[in-house]
PATI-187409 format. One line per 5 residues: number of its first residue (from 1); for each residue x, y, z of C-alpha. Coordinates in steps of 0.5 Angstrom, whole numbers. Example, Ala and Ser with C-alpha at 12.3 -4.5 7.8 and 13.67 -1.06 7.14 Angstrom:
residues 2
1) 25/-9/16 | 27/-2/14
***
This chain:
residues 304
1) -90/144/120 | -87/144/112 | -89/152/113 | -84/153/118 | -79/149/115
6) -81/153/108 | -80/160/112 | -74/158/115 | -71/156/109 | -72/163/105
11) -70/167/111 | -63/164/111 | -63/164/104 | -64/172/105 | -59/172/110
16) -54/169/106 | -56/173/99 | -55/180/104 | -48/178/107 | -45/175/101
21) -48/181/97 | -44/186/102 | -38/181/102 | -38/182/94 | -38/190/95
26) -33/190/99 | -28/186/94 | -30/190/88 | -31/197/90 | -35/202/87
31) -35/203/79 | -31/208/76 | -35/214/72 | -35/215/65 | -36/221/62
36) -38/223/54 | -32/227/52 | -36/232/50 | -41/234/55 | -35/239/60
41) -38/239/67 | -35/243/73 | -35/242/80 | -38/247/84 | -35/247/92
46) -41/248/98 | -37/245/102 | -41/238/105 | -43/239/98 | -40/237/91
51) -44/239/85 | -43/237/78 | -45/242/74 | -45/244/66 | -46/251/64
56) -47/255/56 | -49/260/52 | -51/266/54 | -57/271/56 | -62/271/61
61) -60/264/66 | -64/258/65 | -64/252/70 | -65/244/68 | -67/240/74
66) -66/232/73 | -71/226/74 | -70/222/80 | -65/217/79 | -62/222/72
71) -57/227/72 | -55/233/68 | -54/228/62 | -61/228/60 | -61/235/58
76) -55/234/52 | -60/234/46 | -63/240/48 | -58/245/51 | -54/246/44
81) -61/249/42 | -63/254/47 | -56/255/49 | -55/262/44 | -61/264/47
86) -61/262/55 | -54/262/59 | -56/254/61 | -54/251/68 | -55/244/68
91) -54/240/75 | -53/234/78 | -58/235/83 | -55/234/91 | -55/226/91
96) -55/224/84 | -50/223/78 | -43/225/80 | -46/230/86 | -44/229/93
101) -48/223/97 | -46/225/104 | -49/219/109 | -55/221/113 | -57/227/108
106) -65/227/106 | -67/229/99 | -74/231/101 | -77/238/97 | -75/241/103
111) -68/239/103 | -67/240/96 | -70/247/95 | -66/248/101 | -59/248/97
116) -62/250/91 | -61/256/94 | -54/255/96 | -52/253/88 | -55/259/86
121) -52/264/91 | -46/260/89 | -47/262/82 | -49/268/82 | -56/266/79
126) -60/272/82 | -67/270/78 | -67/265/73 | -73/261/68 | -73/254/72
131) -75/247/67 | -76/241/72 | -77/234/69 | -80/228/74 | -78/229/80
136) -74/236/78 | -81/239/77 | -83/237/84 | -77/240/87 | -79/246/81
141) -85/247/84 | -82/247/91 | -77/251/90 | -81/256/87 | -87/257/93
146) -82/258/97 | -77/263/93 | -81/266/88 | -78/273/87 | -72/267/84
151) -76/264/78 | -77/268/72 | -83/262/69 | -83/255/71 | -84/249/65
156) -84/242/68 | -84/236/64 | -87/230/66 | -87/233/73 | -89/227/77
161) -94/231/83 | -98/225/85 | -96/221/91 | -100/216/88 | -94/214/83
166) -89/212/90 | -94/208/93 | -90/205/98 | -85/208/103 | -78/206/99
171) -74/211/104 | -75/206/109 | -71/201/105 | -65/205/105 | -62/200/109
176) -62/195/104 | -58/199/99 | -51/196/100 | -55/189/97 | -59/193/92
181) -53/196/89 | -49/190/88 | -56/187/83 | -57/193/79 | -52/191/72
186) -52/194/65 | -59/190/62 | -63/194/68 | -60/200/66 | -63/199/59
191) -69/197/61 | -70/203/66 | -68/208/60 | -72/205/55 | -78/206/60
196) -76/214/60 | -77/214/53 | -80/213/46 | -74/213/41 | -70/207/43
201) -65/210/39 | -64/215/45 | -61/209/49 | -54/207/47 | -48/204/50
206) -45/211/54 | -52/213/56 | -52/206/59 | -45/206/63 | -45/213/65
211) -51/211/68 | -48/204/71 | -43/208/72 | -47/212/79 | -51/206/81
216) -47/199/79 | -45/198/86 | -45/204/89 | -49/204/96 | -49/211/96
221) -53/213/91 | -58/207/91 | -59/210/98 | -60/217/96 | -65/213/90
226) -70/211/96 | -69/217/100 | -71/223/94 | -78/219/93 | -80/224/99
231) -81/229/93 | -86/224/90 | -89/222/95 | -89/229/99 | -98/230/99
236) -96/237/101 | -94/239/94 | -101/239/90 | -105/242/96 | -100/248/96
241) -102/250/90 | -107/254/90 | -102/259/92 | -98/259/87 | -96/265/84
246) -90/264/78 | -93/262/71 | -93/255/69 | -91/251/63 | -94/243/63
251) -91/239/58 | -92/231/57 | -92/226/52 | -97/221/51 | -93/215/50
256) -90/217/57 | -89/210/61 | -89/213/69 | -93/219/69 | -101/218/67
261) -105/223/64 | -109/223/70 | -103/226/75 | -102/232/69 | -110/233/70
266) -110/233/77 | -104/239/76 | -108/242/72 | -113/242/76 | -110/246/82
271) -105/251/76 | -111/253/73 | -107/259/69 | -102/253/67 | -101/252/59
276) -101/245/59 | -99/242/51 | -98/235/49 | -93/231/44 | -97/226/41
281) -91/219/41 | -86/223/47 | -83/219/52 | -83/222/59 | -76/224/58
286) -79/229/52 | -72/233/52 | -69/226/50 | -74/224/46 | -76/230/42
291) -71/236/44 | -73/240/37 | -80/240/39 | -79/242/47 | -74/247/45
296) -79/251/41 | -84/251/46 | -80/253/52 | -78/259/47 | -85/260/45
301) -86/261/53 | -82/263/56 | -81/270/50 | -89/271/51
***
């Protein structure tokens, strides 16, 4: 009978969290974006749409595809050195950052690599050298089996190709998005970039409210958090690639917090002719953490 009673209470003490939490929503509202001042974005028109976008440089096209729950942000210590060698598109991919989140849509790697497509018809990228981090290596690799004359070569960076690391359905919980936006505050921000990284230097007060900025009370872009682990979980990805075509650079840091050394094995494995190279300290946001280093070997790479 005491159990009963012990149920009940959590039950009702849920409940009440999930409707003062959507009260609380309600009253506030979603949280302003700021910006760095010095990273000029433009906003590329799909229609349904929105897409924020960098671009620089010049020279052949090079594509930057974020992580999950990142945005084109990532890449700001690494395009001021390849930008006098490459014309760099960095995106905040369809449901991330300040890109649209329209109710209902799905962010699996076939969604994504879908209007990939459309962003790079939009921009007149015919071909392209793609450099995918995470998730975005996921997508990378995706979009390249299935648009292969589009990609020059392909390096992905702590690509997160095991279904092992999302071992739990979290698109299923997207109802819990509202709630779950209103608990995120500045310290789980920071606590989630230093888990991206190995120099904590690297994670300071903009980096923080810009992130903030996307998620802190925005039910939208929680919701889009949980759909877009489809592209982790996506069982399809690796058994695909005995197929695969496009050359492939792996890169991975051995201080990486989120991707093991057994999910870059296993990529190797099935991408036998990949190069793959290991920075000795790098986080799993590599880019971030030791920008010189990858610039040089996408160079190296892509140049071969």
């Amino acid at each position: 009978m005491n159990q009963v009673y012990v149920y009940a209470g959590l039950t009702a003490l849920a409940v009440f969290v999930l409707l003062f939490s959507y009260w609380l929503w309600r009253r506030l509202g979603p949280q302003e974006f700021l910006p760095f001042a010095d990273f000029k974005t433009q906003t590329l028109d799909l229609g349904e749409w929105q897409i924020r976008y960098h671009q620089s440089g010049g020279g052949p096209h090079l594509l930057l595809l974020h992580g999950i729950g990142a945005n084109l942000f990532c890449w700001r210590w690494l395009i001021p050195l390849i930008l006098n060698k490459y014309t760099v598109t960095a995106i905040d991919l369809p449901g991330f950052g300040q890109s649209s989140k329209p109710p209902g849509a799905g962010y699996g790697l076939d969604d994504q690599s879908e209007r990939l497509v459309a962003i790079l018809d939009k921009l007149k990228i015919a071909q392209t050298y793609i450099v995918g981090n995470s998730m975005g290596a996921n997508i990378a690799l995706w979009f390249a089996l299935k648009n292969p004359d589009r990609v020059t070569s392909l390096a992905l960076i702590a690509p997160a190709t095991s279904s092992k690391l999302m071992p739990l359905p979290l698109e299923k919980l997207a109802w819990l998005a509202g709630p779950a936006a209103l608990m995120l505050s500045r310290q789980a921000m920071t606590w989630a970039h230093r888990r991206t990284v190995s120099r904590r230097d690297r994670v300071d007060k903009d980096r923080v409210e810009e992130t903030f900025a996307t998620y802190g009370r925005s039910p939208k872009a929680v919701r889009s958090f949980l759909m877009a682990t489809a592209a982790i979980r996506d069982a399809r990805l690796i058994s695909s690639l005995k197929d695969f075509k496009t050359s492939v650079l792996i890169l991975w840091g051995s201080n990486d917090r989120l991707v093991d050394r057994k999910v870059i094995d296993d990529l190797e494995t099935a991408l036998p002719k990949a190069e793959s190279l290991v920075h000795v300290g790098g986080g799993h946001h590599l880019q971030e953490d030791e920008p010189e280093w990858v610039a040089e070997k996408l160079t190296e790479f892509f140049q071969a």
